[in-house]
N, C-alpha and C positions, 0 to 999 in steps of 0.2 A: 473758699472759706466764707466768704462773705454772703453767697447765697444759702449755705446749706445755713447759717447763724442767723438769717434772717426767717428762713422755714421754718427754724425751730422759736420763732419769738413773734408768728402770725405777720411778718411784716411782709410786702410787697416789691418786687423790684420793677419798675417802668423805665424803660430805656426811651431818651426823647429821641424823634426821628433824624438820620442823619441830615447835614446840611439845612438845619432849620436854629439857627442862632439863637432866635430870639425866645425859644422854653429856656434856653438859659439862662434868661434875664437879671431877675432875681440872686440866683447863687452867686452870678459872678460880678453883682455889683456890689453881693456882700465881701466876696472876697478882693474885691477891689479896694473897699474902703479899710478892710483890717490891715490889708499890705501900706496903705497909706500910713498908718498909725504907726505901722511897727517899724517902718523906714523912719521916722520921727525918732525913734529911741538911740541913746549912743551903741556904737557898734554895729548900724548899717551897714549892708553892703552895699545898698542903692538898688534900681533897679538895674544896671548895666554899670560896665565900669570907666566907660565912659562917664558916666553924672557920678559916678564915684571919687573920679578925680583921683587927688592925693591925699584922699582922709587914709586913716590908718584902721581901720573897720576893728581888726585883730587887738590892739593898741585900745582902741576905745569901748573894747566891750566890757560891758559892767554888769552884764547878769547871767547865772547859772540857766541850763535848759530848765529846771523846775521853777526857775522866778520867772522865764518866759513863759510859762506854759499856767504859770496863775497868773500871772499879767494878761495872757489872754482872753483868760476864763472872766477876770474882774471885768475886762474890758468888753465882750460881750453881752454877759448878763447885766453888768450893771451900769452900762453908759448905751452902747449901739440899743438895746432892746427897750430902752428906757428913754431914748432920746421925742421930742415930740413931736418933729415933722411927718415920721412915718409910727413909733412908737406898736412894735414886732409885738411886743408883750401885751397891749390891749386887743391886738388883730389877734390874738391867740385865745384869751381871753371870750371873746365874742365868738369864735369859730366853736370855743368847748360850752360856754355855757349858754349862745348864744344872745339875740337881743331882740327888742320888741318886735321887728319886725321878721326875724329870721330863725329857727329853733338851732339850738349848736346840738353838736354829736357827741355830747356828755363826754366825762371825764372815764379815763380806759382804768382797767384794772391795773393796780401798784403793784408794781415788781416786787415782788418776796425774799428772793436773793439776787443783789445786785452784784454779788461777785460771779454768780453763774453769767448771769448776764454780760460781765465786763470780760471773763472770760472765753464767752463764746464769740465774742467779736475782735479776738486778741490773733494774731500772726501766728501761724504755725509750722508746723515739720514732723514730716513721716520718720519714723526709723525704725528698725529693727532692734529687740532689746536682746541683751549678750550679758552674759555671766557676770562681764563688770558693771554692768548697767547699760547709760545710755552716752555716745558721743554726738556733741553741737559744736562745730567751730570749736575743734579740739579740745572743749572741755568737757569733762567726764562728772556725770550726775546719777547716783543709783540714790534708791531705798527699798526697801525690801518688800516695799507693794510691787516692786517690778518682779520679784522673784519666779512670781507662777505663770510669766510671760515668757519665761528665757526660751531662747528661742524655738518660741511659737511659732506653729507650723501656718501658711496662708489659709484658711477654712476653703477659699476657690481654686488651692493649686496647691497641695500637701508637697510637693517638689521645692517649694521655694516660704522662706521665713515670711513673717507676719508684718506687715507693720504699722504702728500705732502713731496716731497723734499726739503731739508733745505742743503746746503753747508754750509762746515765750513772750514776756515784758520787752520791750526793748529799751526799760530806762532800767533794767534790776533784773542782770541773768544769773545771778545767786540761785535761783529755783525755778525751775520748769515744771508744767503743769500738765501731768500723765490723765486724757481721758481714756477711762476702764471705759472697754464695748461693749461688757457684760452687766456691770454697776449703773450706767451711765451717768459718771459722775468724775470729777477730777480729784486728780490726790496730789499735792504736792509734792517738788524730786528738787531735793537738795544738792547742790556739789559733791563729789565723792569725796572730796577735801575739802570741810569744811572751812578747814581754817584761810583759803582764801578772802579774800574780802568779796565785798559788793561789786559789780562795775556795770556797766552800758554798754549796748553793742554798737554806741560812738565812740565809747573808751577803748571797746576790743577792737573796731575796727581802724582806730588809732594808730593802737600799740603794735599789731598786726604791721601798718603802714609803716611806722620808724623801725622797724626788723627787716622789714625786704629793703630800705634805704639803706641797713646798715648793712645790707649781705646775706641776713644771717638765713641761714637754711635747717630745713629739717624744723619747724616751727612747733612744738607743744605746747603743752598747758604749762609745766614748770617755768619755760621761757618768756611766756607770755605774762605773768603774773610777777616773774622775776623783776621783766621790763616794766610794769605797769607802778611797781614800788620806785623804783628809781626814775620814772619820766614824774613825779610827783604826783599822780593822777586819784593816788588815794585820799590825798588831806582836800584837792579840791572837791570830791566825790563826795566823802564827809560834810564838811561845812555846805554841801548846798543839798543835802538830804533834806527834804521838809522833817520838823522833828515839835513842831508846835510851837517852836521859842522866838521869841520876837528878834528880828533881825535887822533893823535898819538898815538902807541900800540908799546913801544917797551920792548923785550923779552928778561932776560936775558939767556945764555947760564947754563944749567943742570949742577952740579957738581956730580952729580951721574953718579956710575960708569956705566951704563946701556946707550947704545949710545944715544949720545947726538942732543937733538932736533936744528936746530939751529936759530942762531935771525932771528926774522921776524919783521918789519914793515909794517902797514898797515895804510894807509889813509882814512877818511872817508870824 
């Protein structure tokens, strides 16, 4: 996936040589310093459970995967990139437009559709499309762009069915994303029952999990969705929807003896 996405968007894949640590340098002191931060925040795990002690991680968590996931984004672009000992954003700066003494490699051309884009570097799965549409982790998605696909013969082996790339979100499996091989283009494939709600495939792989603790066998989509109403997972899935409304999140300070996370505020 990720090579054929990068083909199609002129990018380059370089693999650093094995056993040579040190071309890593850079990524993994970036990713060292964000892990720093994020264990800072209430509802660490830590890095082992050892220095995790008796904090209650579960018990102290105070933000939604979407408030994590723009906490990180704030946290990158506009603290790490911005900071002035190394300060990423003038190094990038200088590298495009360059400086007196060096010419930069000018600015690339703007992406046109950024959803083509997000889409081609999104997770995916083969499947064969069938009369009901299409099945993912037992849940069932048609729309009637799928129709002229049903099952479609292989074009390299007319003995055996066809089968098509389907993109999937993994915060929002409400719709899956059918690339046509003929259009080259994606269309989007809704639940065949709409009336399900929104979920995550942390929520599905969740709910999935308290079903095999409970026994239950023979796993569908009905039961799955059943479960997913009564573990509560819809109202938190709602309220931490981004939706543009301001949300105040504020955090109190850990009274566990285990270093302590500290306040955060976040706006949404």
């Amino acid at each position: 996936m990720l090579k054929r996405a990068c083909e199609e968007h002129g990018i380059e894949l370089d693999f650093r040589p094995v056993a040579t640590p040190h071309y890593g340098g850079h990524i993994e002191r970036l990713l060292g310093t964000v892990l720093k931060e994020i264990h800072n925040l209430p509802g660490t795990t830590f890095s082992n459970p050892q220095e995790r002690g008796e904090y209650d991680s579960e018990a102290k968590a105070a933000m939604t995967l979407f408030e994590l996931e723009k906490w990180i984004v704030t946290f990158i672009v506009e603290i790490y990139h911005q900071r002035v000992h190394s300060c990423p954003v003038k190094k990038y700066e200088e590298g495009i437009f360059g400086t007196k003494d060096q010419l930069g490699v000018g600015l690339s051309a703007r992406i046109v559709d950024e959803d083509r884009l997000r889409l081609d570097f999104m997770p995916y799965v083969e499947r064969t499309i069938q009369g009901y549409g299409v099945v993912i982790d037992e849940i069932h998605y048609y729309s009637d762009v799928l129709r002229r696909f049903i099952n479609a013969a292989d074009p390299n082996d007319p003995r055996r069915k066809r089968h098509f790339i389907f993109k999937r979100d993994p915060r929002d499996i409400s719709q899956i994303y059918f690339y046509d091989p003929e259009l080259k283009q994606y269309s989007r494939i809704p639940y065949r029952d709409t009336s399900h709600p929104p979920i995550s495939i942390r929520e599905l792989r969740e709910v999935r999990r308290q079903l095999e603790t409970e026994g239950k066998e023979n796993i569908d989509e009905n039961l799955i969705f059943e479960a997913y109403e009564k573990c509560g997972l819809k109202k938190r899935w709602q309220f931490a929807k981004p939706n543009g409304c301001a949300v105040p999140i504020s955090v109190a300070p850990c009274t566990n003896k285990s270093p302590r996370p500290r306040r955060l505020q976040l706006n949404f």
